[in-house]
C-alpha positions as semicolon CSV with decimal commas, in nm:
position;residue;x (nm);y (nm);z (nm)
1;X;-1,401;-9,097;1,927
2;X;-1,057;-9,218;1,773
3;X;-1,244;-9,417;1,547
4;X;-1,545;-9,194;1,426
5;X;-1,251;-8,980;1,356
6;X;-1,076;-9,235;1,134
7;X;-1,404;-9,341;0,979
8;X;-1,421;-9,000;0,855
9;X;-1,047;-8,926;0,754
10;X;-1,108;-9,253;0,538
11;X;-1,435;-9,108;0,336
12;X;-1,266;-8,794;0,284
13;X;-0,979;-8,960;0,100
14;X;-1,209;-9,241;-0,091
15;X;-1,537;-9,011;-0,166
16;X;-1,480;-8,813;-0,468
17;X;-1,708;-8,512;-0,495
18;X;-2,004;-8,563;-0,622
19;X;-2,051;-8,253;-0,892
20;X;-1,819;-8,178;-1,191
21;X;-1,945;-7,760;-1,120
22;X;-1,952;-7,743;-0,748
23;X;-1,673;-7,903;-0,577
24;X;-1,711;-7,934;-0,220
25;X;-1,385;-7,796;-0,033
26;X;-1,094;-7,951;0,090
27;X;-0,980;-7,939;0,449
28;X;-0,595;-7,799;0,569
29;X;-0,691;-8,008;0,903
30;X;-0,492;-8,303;0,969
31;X;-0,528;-8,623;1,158
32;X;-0,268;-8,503;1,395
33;X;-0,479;-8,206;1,501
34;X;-0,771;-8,387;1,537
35;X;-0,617;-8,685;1,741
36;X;-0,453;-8,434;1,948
37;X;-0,768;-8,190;2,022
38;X;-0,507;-7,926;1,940
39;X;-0,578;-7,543;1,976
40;X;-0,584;-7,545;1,647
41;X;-0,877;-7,752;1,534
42;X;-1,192;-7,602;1,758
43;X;-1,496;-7,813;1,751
44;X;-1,634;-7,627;1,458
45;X;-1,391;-7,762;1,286
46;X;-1,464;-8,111;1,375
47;X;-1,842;-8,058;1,237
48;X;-1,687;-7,936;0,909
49;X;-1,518;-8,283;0,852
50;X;-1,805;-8,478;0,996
51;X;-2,045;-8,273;0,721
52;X;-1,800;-8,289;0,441
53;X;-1,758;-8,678;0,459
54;X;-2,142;-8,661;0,477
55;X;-2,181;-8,451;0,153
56;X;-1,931;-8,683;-0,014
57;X;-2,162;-8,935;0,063
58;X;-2,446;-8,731;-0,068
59;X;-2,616;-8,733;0,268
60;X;-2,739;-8,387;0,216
61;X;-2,980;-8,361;0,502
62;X;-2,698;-8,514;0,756
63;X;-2,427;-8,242;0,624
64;X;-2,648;-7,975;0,687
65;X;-2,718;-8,127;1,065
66;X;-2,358;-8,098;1,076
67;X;-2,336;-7,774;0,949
68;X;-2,605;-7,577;1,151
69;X;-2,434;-7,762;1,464
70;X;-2,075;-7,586;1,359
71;X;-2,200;-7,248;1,280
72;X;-2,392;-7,273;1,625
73;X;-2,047;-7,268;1,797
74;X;-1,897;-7,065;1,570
75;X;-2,115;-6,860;1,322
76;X;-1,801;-6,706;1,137
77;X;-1,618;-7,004;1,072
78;X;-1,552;-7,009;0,703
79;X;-1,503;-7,345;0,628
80;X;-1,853;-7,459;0,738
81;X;-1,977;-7,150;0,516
82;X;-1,838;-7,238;0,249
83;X;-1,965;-7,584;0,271
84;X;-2,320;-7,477;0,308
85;X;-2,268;-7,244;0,038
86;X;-2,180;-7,543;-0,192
87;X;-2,425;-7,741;-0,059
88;X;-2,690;-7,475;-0,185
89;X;-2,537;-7,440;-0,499
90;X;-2,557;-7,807;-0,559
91;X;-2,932;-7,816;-0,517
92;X;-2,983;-7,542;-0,737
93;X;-3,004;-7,287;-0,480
94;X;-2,850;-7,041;-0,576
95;X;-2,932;-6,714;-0,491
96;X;-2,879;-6,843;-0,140
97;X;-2,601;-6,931;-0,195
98;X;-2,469;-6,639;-0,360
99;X;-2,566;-6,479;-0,061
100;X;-2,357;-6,780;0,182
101;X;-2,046;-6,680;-0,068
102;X;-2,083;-6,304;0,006
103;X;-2,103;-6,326;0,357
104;X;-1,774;-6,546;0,325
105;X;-1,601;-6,288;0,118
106;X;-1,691;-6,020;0,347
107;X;-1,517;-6,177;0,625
108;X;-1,237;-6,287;0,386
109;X;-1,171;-6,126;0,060
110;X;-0,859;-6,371;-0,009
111;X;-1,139;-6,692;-0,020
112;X;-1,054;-6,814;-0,353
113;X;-1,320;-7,109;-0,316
114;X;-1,584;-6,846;-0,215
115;X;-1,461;-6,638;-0,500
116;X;-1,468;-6,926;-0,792
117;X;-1,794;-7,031;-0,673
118;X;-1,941;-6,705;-0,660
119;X;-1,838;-6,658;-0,988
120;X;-2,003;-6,957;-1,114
121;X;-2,331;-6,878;-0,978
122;X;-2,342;-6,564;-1,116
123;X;-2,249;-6,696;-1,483
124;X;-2,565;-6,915;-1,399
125;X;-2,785;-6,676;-1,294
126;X;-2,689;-6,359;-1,577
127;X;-2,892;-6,467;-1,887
128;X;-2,718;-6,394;-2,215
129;X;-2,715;-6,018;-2,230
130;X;-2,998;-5,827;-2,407
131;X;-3,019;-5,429;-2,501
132;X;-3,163;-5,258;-2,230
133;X;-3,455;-5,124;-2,304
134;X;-3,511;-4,747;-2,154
135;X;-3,778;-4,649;-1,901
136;X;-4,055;-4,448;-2,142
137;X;-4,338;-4,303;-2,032
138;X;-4,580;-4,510;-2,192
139;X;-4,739;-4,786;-1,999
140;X;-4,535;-5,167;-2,053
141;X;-4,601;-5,481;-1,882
142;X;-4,288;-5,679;-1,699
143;X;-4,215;-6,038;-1,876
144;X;-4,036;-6,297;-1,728
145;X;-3,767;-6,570;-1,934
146;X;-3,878;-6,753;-2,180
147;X;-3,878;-7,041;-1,862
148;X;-4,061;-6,857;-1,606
149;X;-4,400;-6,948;-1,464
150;X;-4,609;-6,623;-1,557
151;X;-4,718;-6,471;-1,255
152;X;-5,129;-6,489;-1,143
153;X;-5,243;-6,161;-1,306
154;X;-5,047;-5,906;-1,571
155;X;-4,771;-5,710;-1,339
156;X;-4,907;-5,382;-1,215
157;X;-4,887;-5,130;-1,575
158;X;-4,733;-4,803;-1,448
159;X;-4,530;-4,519;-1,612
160;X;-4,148;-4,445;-1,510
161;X;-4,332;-4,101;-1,361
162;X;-4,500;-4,285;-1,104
163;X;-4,264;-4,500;-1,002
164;X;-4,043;-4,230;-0,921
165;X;-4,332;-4,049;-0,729
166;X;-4,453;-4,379;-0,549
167;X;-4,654;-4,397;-0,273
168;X;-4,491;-4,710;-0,111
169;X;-4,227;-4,548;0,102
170;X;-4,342;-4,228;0,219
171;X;-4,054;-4,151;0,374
172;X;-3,868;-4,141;0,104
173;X;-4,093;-3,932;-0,065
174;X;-4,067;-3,661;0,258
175;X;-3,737;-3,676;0,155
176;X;-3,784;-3,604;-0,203
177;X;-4,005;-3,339;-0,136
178;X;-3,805;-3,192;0,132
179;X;-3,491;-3,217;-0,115
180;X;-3,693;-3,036;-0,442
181;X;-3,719;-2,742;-0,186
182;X;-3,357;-2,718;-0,048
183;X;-3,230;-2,716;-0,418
184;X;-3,479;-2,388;-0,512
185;X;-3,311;-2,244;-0,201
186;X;-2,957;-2,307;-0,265
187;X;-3,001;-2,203;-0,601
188;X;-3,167;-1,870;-0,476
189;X;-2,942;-1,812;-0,167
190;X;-2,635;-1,836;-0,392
191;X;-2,769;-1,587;-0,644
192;X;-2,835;-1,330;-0,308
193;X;-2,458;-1,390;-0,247
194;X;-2,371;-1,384;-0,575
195;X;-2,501;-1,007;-0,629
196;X;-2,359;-0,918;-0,275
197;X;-2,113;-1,119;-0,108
198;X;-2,141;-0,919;0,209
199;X;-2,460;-1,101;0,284
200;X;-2,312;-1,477;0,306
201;X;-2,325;-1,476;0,648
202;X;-2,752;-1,356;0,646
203;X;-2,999;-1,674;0,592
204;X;-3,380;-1,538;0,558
205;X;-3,628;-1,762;0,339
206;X;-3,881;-1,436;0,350
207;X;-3,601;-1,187;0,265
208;X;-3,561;-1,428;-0,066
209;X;-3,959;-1,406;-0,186
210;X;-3,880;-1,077;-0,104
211;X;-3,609;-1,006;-0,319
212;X;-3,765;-1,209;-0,605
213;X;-3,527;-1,528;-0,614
214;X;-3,811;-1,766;-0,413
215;X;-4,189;-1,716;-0,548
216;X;-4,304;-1,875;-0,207
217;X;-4,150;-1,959;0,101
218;X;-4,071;-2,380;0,053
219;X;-4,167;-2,570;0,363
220;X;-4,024;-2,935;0,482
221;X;-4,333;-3,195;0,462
222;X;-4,210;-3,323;0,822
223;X;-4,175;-2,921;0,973
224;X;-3,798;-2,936;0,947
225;X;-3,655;-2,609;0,970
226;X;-3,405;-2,446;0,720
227;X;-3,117;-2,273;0,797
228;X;-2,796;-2,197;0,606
229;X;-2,410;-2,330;0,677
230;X;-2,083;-2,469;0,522
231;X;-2,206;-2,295;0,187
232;X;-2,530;-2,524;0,191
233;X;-2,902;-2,537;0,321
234;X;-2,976;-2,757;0,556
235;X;-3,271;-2,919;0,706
236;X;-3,352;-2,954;1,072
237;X;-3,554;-3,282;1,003
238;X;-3,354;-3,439;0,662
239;X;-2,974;-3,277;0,692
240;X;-2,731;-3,104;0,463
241;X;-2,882;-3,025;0,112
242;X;-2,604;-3,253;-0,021
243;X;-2,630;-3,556;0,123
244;X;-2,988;-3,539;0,088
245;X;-3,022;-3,483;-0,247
246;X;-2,733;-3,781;-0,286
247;X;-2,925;-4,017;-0,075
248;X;-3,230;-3,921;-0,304
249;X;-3,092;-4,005;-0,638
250;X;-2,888;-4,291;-0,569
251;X;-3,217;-4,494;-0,448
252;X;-3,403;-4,373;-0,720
253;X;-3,120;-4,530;-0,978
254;X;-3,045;-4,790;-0,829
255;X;-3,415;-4,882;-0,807
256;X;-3,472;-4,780;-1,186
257;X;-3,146;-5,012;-1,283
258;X;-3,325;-5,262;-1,149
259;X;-3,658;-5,220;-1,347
260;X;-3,466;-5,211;-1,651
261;X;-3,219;-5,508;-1,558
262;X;-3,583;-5,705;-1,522
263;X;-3,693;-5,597;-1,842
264;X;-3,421;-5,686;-2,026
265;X;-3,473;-6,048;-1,839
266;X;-3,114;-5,967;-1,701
267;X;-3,232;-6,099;-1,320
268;X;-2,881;-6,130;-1,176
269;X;-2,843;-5,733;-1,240
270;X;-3,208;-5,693;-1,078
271;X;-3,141;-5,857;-0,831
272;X;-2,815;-5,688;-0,717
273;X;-3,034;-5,339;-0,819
274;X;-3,292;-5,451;-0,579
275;X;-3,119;-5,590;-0,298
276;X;-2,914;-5,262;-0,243
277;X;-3,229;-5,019;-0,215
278;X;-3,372;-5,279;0,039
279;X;-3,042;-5,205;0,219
280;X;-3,080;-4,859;0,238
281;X;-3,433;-4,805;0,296
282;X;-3,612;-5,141;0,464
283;X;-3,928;-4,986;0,493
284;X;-4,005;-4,925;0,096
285;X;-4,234;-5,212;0,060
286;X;-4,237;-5,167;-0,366
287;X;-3,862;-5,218;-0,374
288;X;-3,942;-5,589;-0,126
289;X;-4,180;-5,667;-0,363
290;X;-4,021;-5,614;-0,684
291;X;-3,702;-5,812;-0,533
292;X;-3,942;-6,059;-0,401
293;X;-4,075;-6,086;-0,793
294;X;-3,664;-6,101;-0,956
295;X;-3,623;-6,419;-0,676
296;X;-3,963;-6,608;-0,836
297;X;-3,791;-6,529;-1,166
298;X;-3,507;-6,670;-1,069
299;X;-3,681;-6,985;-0,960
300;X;-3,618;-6,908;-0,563
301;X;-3,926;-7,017;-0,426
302;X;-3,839;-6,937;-0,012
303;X;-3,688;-6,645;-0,069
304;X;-3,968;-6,478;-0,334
305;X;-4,164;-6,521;-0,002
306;X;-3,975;-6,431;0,255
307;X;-3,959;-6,059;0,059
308;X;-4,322;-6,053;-0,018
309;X;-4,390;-6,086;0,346
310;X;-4,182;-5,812;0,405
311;X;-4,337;-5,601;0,151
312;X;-4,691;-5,673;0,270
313;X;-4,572;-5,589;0,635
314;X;-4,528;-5,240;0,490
315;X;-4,785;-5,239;0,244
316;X;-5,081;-5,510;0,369
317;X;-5,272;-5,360;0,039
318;X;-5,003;-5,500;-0,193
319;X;-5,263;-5,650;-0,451
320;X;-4,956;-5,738;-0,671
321;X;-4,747;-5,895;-0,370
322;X;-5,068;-6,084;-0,243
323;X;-5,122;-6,248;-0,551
324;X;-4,747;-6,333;-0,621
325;X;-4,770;-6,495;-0,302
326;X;-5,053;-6,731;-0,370
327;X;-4,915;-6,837;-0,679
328;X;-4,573;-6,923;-0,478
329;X;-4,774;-7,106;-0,209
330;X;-4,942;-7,299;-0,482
331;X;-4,670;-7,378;-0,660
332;X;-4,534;-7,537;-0,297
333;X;-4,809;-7,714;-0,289
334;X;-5,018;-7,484;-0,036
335;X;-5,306;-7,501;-0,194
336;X;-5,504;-7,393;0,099
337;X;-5,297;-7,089;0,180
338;X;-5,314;-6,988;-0,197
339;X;-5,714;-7,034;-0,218
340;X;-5,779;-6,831;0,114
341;X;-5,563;-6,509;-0,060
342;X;-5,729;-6,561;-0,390
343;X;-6,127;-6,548;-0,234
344;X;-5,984;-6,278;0,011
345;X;-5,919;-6,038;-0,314
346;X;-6,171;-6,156;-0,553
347;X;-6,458;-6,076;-0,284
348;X;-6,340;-5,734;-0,201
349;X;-6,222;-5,667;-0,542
350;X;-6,551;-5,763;-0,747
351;X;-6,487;-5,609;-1,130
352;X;-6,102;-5,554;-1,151
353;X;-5,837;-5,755;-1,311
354;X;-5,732;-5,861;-0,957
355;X;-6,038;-5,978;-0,876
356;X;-6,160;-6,110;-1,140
357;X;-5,845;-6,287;-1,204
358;X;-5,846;-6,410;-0,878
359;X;-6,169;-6,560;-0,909
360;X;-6,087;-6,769;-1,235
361;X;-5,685;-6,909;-1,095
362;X;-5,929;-6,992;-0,774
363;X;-6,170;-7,165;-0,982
364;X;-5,921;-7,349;-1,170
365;X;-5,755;-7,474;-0,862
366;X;-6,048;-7,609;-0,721
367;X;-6,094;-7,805;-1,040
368;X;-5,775;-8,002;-0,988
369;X;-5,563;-7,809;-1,226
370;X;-5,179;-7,901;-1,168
371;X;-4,934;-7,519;-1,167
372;X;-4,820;-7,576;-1,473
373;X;-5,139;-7,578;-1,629
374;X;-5,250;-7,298;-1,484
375;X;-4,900;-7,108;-1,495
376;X;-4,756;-7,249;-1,833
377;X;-4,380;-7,168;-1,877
378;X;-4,373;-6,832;-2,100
């Protein structure tokens, strides 16, 4: 053991690192530790220098052995993270690793590695700045960097209206609906009070179409049941008028930053945009997918998928997620997987763009077409 521990020790010293932009970290561990088994050095810590002397060598694969040994005995142990977050980084990776460095900051703001190299991934990432362009009304395709594969058909051509009225998360659109009629009775309750303050304490939705302030009686589309308290409406099913109307049009702008983030080509903004609404509502399968389209932007092949599945969990009729997908799974090489997605929508799609645009990236597969061909950079 002594001398796989020496062996090591000696590669760390000798082995410069192997990139001028991602340094791999140092280690604070010495020999003595080590030697000595010492509280101080838990076995984690062992696979840290064991995967460190193996990225010095460029043994990539054999660090990352290393590594997913470490985290197994201790998932929060920051050195290894930040290790495998450089490791990413190195091999281009890096909106996983962005996501490595994150982690690491969460657990320790003070990480001034973490923090350096999450700064440098995000300089890579944020294109040079362009003037965002405002959501109209008027129907616009998305475009990708000048560097970006096009995706298999044009992106889906819909109006800022819809997208704020979208059919992909229906809860959220309870919600919406449920808030639109909480503010009409907030407004009218506070005009009752207004003209007489002795009725504060009386709550009656009929006794406000009644008096003129409500033209119909507004009803929760999941049969919550209003009531009034703390100066607010409130819904049985959806809360405090407040919170709910909050929750409502925070997602919606954080959603809409990240539309016009991606058509500005600014994808690091999108992508922050994007993650954060699939934080706060999982289940909106639009919001998976458009993330899942900023990732193949960004060149994050695993990822781009691993969101599209998630959106077509939600949304299985996700023409615009099925066909990002088989242009991902060609573009691993999955030629197979792409084909059998492409015939599935140009058969039961006959006469559309989808179809027929699935028909003819099909076809062109088939006739030993390389990706690039097919998908020429913009």
């Amino acid at each position: 053991m002594k001398r796989i521990i020496a062996a090591i020790l000696f590669a760390l010293v000798c082995i410069p690192g192997y990139s001028q932009e991602f340094q791999t970290p140092t280690s604070d561990i010495s020999v003595r530790d080590l030697l000595e088994n010492s509280k101080k050095t838990p076995k984690a810590d062992t696979y840290y220098l064991m995967a460190l002397s193996a990225a010095r060598k460029n043994e990539i694969d054999m660090a990352n052995k290393y590594i997913a040994t470490g985290l197994n005995i201790n998932p929060r142990n920051i050195r290894l993270l930040d290790l495998k977050g450089a490791l990413l980084a190195k091999q281009g990776r890096l909106v996983q690793a962005r996501q490595i460095f994150l982690t690491v900051l969460r657990m320790n703001p003070n990480d001034e590695y973490a923090e350096s190299c999450l700064r440098l991934i995000e300089e890579k990432l944020q294109p040079k700045q362009n003037a965002i362009k405002p959501l109209i009304s008027t129907k616009s395709s998305y475009k990708g960097a000048t560097d970006a594969p096009v995706a298999p058909v044009e992106q889906k051509k819909e109006s800022s209206e819809k997208l704020l009225t979208a059919v992909y998360f229906e809860e959220l659109k309870h919600k919406q609906d449920c808030s639109h009629g909480m503010s009409l009775i907030q407004m009218a309750q506070e005009k009752l009070i207004g003209r007489n303050p002795k009725v504060k304490a009386d709550f009656s939705l009929n006794n406000l179409v009644k008096e003129g302030l409500l033209t119909s009686v507004p009803v929760c589309p999941k049969g919550g049941i209003y009531s009034w308290s703390n100066n607010e409406v409130n819904c049985s099913k959806h809360g405090g008028f407040t919170a709910l109307d909050a929750e409502v049009t925070n997602v919606f702008r954080e959603f809409n930053t990240g539309l016009r983030a991606k058509l500005s080509r600014n994808y690091l903004d999108a992508l922050k945009a994007f993650e954060q609404v699939v934080i706060l509502y999982p289940l909106w399968a639009e919001a998976h997918y458009q993330l899942g389209d900023t990732l193949f932007r960004l060149g994050e092949v695993d990822p781009a998928l691993k969101s599209l599945r998630t959106c077509l969990k939600h949304d299985p009729d996700n023409l615009d997620a099925q066909l990002l997908m088989a242009n991902l799974y060609f573009k691993k090489g999955m030629k197979q997987a792409a084909l059998t997605i492409l015939d599935r929508i140009s058969d039961s799609h006959k006469g559309t763009v989808y179809g027929l645009s699935s028909r003819s990236v099909a076809k062109s597969i088939r006739s030993g077409r390389s990706y690039y061909e097919i998908f020429p950079p913009n």
